[in-house]
C-alpha positions as CSV (number, residue, x, y, z in Angstrom):
1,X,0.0,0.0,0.0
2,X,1.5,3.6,-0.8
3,X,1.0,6.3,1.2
4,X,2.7,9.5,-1.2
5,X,5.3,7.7,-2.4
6,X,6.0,5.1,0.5
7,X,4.9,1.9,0.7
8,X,3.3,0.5,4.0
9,X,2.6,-3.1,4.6
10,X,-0.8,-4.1,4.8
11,X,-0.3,-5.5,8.7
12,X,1.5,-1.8,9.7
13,X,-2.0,-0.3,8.3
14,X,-4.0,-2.1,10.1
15,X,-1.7,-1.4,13.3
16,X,-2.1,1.9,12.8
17,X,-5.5,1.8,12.4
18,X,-6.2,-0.3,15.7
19,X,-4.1,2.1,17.5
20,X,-6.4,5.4,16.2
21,X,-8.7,6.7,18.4
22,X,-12.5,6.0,17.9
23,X,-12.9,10.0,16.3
24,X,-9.4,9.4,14.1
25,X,-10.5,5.9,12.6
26,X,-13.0,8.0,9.7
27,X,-10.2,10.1,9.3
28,X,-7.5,7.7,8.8
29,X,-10.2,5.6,6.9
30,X,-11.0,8.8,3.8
31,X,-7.2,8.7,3.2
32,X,-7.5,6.6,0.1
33,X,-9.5,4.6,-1.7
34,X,-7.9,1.4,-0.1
35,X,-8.8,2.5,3.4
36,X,-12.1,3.4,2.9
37,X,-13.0,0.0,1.1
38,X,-10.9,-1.9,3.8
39,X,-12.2,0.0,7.0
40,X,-15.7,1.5,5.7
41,X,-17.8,-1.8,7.6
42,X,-16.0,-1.6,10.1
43,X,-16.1,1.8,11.1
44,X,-20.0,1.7,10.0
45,X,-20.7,-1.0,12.9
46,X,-18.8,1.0,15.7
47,X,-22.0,3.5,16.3
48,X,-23.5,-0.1,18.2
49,X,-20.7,0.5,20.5
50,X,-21.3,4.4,21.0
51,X,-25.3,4.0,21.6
52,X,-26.3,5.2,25.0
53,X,-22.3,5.8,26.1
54,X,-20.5,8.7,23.6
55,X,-23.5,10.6,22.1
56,X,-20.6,13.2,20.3
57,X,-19.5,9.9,18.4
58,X,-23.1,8.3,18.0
59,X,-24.1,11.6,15.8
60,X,-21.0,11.7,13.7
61,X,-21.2,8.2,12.8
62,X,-25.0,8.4,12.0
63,X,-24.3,11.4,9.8
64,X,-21.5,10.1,8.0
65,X,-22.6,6.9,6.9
66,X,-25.8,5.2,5.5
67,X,-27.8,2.8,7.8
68,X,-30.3,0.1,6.2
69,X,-33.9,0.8,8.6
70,X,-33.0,-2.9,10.5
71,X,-29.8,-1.1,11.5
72,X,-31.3,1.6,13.0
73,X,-34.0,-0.4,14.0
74,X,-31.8,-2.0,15.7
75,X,-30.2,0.5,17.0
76,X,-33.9,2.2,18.0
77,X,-34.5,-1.1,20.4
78,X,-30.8,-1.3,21.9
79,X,-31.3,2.9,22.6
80,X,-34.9,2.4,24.3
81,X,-33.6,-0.9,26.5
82,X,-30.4,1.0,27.5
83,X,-31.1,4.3,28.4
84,X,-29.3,6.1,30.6
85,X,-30.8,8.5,33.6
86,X,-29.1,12.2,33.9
87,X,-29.6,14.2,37.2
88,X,-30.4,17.9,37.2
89,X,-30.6,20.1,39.7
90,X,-29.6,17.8,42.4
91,X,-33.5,16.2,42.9
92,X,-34.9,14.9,39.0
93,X,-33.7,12.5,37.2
94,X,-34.2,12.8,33.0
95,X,-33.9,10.4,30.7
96,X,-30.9,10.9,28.0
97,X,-33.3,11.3,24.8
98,X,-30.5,12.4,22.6
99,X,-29.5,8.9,21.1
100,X,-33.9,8.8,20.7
101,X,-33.8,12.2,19.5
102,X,-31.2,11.2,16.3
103,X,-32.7,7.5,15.7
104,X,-36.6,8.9,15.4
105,X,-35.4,12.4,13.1
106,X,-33.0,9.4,11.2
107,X,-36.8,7.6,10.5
108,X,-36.2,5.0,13.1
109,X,-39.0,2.5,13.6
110,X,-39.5,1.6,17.4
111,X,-41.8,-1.5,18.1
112,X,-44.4,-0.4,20.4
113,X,-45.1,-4.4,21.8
114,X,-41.7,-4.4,23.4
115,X,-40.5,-0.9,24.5
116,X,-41.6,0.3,28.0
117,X,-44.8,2.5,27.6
118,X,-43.4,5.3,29.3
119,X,-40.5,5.5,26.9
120,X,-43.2,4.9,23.9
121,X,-44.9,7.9,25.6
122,X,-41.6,10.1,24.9
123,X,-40.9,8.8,21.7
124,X,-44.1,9.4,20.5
125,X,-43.5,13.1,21.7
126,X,-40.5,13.0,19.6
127,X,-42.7,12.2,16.6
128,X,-45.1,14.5,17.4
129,X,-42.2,17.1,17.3
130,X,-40.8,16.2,13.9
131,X,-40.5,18.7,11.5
132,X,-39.5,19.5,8.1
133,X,-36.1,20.4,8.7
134,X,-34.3,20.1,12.3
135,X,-34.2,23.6,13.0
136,X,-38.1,23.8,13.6
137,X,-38.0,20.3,15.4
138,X,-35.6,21.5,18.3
139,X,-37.9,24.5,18.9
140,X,-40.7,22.1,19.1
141,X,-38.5,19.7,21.2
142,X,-37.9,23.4,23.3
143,X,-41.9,23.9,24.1
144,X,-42.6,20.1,24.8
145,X,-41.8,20.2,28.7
146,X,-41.8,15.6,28.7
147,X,-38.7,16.1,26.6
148,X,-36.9,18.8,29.2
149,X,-33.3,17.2,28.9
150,X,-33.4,18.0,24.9
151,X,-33.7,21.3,25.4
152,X,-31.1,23.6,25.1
153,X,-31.4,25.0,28.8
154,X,-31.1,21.8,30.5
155,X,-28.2,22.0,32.7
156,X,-27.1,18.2,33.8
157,X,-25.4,17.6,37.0
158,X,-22.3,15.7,35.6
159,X,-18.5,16.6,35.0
160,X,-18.6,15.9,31.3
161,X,-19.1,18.2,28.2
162,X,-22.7,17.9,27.7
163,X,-23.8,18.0,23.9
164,X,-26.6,19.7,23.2
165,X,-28.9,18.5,20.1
């Protein structure tokens, strides 16, 4: 494999590659046409590992590549089963409805026999929230009050860089 004039082996690629952070790994991947062919699935099937735990990543890899609706079907089911709880304000606890948030404006389809009812209860807000472009969905998200840790005010009680929708 060349790289500019230098020629790599195949195993030092995929050394490098391993060694990439998650966030460097698309990068290192739209180098060439070899990389993208050689990494493109593999990269495609990391968002399974980002659902509910890096939202940052989730949304990159959800914009950046194309998901057949099983996949984010799939992912719709895994997201609703796993769903973390925030704190705000030192007494409520929110659900984290950004992973939700991304799958349903993505056209995910969520079964309503298995998912919880009062998590089908905030999804269907979600729905009901969908607009034409996301703009006007985020200031509907912003007057729904059930979806209060979407909005753009919520202030969560952890350490971390929260990122907003």
């Amino acid at each position: 494999m060349e790289f500019s004039d230098i020629f790599l082996p195949e195993n030092i690629i995929f050394i490098i590659y391993e060694k990439l952070y998650n966030n460097n790994n698309i990068i290192f991947s739209h180098i060439n046409n070899y990389t993208y062919n050689t990494f493109k699935k593999i990269n495609k099937y990391k968002i399974f590992t980002f659902i509910n735990n890096n939202y940052k990543l989730f949304r990159q890899y959800l914009n950046i590549y194309n998901y057949s609706q099983s996949d984010l079907n799939t992912l719709g089911l895994l997201s609703s089963f796993n769903m973390k709880t925030i704190k705000s304000n030192m007494l409520y606890n929110y659900y984290d409805l950004r992973y939700i948030f991304e799958l349903v404006y993505n056209n995910c389809v969520f079964y309503t026999n298995i998912i919880d009812d009062k998590i089908l209860y905030i999804i269907n807000n979600i729905q009901n929230c969908k607009s034409f472009n996301k703009f006007e969905t985020i200031l509907n998200i912003n007057r729904n009050f059930v979806l209060y840790s979407l909005h753009y005010n919520f202030k969560p009680d952890i350490n971390i860089d929260w990122v907003y929708i």
